[in-house]
C-alpha positions as CSV (number, residue, x, y, z in Angstrom):
1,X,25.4,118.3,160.3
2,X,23.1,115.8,158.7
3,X,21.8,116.2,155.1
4,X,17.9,117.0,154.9
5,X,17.3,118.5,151.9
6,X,13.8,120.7,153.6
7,X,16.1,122.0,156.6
8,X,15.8,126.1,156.3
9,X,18.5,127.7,154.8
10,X,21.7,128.7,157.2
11,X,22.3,132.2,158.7
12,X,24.8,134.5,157.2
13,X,27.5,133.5,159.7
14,X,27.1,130.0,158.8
15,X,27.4,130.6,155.2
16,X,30.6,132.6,156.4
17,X,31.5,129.4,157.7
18,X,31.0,127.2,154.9
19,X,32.5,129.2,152.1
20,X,35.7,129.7,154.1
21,X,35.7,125.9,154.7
22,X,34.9,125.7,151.1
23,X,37.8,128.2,150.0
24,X,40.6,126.1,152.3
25,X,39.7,122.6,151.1
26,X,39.7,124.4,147.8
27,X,43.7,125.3,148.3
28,X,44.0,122.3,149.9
29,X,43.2,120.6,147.2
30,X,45.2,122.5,144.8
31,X,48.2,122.3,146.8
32,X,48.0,118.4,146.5
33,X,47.5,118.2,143.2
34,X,50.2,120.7,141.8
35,X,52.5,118.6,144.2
36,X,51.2,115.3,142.5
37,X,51.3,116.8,139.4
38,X,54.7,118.2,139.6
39,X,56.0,114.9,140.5
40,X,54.2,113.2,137.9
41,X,56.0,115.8,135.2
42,X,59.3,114.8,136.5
43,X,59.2,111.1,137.1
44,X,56.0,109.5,135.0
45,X,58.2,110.3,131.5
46,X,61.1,108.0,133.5
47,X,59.0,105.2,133.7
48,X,56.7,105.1,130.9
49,X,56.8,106.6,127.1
50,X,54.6,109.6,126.6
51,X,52.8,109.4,123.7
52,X,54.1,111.5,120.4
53,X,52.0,111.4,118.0
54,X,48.4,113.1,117.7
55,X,46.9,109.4,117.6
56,X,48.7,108.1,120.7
57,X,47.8,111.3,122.7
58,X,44.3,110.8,121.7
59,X,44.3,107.1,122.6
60,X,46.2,108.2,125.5
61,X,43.8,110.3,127.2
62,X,40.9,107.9,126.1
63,X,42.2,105.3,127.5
64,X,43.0,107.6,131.0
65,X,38.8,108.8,131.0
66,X,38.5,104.7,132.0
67,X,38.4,105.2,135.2
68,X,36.0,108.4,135.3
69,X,33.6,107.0,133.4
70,X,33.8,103.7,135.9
71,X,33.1,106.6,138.5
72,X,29.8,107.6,136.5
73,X,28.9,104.0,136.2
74,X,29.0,103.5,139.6
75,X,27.1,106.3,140.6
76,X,23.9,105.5,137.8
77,X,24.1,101.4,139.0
78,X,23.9,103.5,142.9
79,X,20.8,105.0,142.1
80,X,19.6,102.3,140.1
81,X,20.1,99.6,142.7
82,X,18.7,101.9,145.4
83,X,15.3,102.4,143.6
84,X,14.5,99.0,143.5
85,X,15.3,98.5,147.1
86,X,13.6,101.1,148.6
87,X,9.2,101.0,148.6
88,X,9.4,104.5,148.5
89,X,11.8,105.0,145.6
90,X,11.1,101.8,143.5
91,X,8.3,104.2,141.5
92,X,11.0,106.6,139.9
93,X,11.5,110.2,140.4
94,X,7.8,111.0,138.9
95,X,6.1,108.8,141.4
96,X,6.8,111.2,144.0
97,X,9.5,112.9,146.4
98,X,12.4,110.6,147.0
99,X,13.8,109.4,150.3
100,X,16.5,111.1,151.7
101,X,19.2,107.9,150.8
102,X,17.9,108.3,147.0
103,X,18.5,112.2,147.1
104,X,21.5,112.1,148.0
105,X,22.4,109.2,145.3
106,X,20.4,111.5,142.8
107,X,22.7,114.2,143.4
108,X,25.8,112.7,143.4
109,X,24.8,110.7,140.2
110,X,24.1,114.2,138.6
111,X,27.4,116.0,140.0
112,X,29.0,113.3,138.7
113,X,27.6,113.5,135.4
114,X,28.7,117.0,135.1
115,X,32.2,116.5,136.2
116,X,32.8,113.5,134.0
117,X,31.6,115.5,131.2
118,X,34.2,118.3,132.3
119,X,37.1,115.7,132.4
120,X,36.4,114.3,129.2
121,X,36.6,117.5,127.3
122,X,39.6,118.3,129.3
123,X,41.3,115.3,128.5
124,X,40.5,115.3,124.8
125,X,41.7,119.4,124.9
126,X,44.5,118.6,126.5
127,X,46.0,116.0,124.7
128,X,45.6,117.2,121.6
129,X,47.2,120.0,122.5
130,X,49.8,119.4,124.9
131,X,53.2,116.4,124.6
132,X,55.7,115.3,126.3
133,X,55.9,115.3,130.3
134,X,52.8,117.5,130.5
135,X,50.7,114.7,129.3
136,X,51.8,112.8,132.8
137,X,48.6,115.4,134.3
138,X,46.0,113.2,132.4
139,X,46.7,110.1,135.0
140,X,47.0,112.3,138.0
141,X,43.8,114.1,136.9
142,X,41.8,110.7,136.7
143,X,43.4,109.5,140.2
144,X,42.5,112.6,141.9
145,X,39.2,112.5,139.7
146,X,38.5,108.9,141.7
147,X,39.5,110.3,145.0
148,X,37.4,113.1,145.3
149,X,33.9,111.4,143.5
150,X,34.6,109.0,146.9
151,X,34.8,112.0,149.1
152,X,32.3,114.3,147.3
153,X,30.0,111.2,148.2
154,X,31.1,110.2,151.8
155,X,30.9,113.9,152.7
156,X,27.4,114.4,151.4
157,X,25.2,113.4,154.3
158,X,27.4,116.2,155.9
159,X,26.4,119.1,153.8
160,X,28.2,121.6,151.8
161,X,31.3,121.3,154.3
162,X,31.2,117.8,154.3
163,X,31.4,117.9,150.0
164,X,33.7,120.5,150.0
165,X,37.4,118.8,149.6
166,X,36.0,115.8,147.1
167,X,34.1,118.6,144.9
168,X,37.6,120.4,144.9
169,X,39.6,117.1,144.2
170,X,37.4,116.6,141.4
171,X,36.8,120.1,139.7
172,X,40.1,122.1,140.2
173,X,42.5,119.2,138.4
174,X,40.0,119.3,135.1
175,X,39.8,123.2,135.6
176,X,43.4,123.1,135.4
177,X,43.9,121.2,132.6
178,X,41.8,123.6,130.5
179,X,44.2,126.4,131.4
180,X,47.4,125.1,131.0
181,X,45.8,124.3,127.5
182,X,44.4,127.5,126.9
183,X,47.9,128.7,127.4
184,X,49.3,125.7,125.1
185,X,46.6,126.5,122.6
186,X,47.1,130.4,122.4
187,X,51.4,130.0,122.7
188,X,51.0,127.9,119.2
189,X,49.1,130.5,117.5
190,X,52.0,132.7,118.3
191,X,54.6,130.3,116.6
C-alpha cells in the first residue's frame, strides 16, 4: 500500500487489519525494549557511573535528549531542503497543497515534534526523580527513540501498517518512563 493522502478511507475489515498489526508491533516493541532495558539496568551501572546527585541527573538526561533533538533537526532540514527542491513545494504550505514527497516529510516533521517533546519531558521527570541503575533507561530510551523516528519514516509511504513498529519504538519507551516515575514520584510521597 502506497501513501496518498486523498485515497478513500479503508473498509471496516481493513481497519481490523491495521489495528491488530498496530497492537502486535505495539508488543513487539515493548517486548524489545523491556529486554534492552532490563539489560541496560543490569550491566550500563558496570561500565559507567550513574549520576548521584540532582545536578548530574539533570545534566545526565540533557545530555541523553542530544540525539532526539538531532532527530527533530533532521526532520525540519528534510522539509526544508525538500521545499526548495521541488516547483511545486518551493512556495510554502500557504501557496497551495503540497506534493505527496512534502506530505509525508510534513508529517513526519510534526510527529516528530510531538514525540521529541514527549521525551524531553520524560527525561527531565525521570531523572529528577529516579537514581541509580534505573537512570540506565534514559540511553536506551534515546536509542530506541533513533530507531523508530527511522522506521516511523521508512514505513510512511506504506500507511498506518507501514508506521506502525517505528511509532511504537518511539512512543511506548517515553510512555514508560513517565510511569515508572509516576510510581517513583508517588512511592516518595509515601516515605
Amino acid at each position: 500500500m502506497s501513501f496518498n493522502p486523498y485515497d478513500k478511507q479503508p473498509d471496516k475489515a481493513h481497519m481490523d487489519r491495521i489495528e491488530h498489526h498496530i497492537r502486535s508491533t505495539g508488543s513487539i516493541a515493548m517486548g524489545a525494549f523491556l529486554a534492552v532495558g532490563a539489560l541496560a539496568w543490569y550491566l550500563l551501572p558496570l561500565w559507567l557511573t550513574m549520576p548521584g546527585t540532582f545536578e548530574e541527573r539533570l545534566r545526565f538526561s540533557i545530555q541523553w535528549s542530544l540525539p532526539i533533538l538531532l532527530c527533530l533537526l533532521t526532520a525540519v532540514a528534510m522539509v526544508s531542503t525538500g521545499r526548495r527542491r521541488s516547483v511545486q513545494d518551493v512556495g510554502g504550505s500557504a501557496a497551495g497543497a503540497p506534493s505527496a514527497t512534502i506530505a509525508i516529510r510534513v508529517a513526519f516533521l510534526q510527529n516528530t515534534l510531538e514525540q521529541t517533546l514527549l521525551a524531553l519531558g520524560a527525561f527531565l521527570v525521570f531523572s529528577s526523580i529516579m537514581e541509580g541503575s534505573w537512570l540506565s533507561l534514559i540511553p536506551v530510551t534515546a536509542a530506541f527513540f533513533v530507531l523508530g523516528r527511522i522506521l516511523f519514516f521508512r514505513g510512511y509511504k506504506h500507511g498506518a501498517e507501514g508506521r506502525a513498529l517505528g511509532m511504537s519504538l518511539t512512543m511506548l519507551p517515553t510512555t514508560l518512563l513517565y510511569v515508572v516515575a509516576l510510581g517513583g514520584w508517588l512511592l516518595s510521597l509515601f516515605r
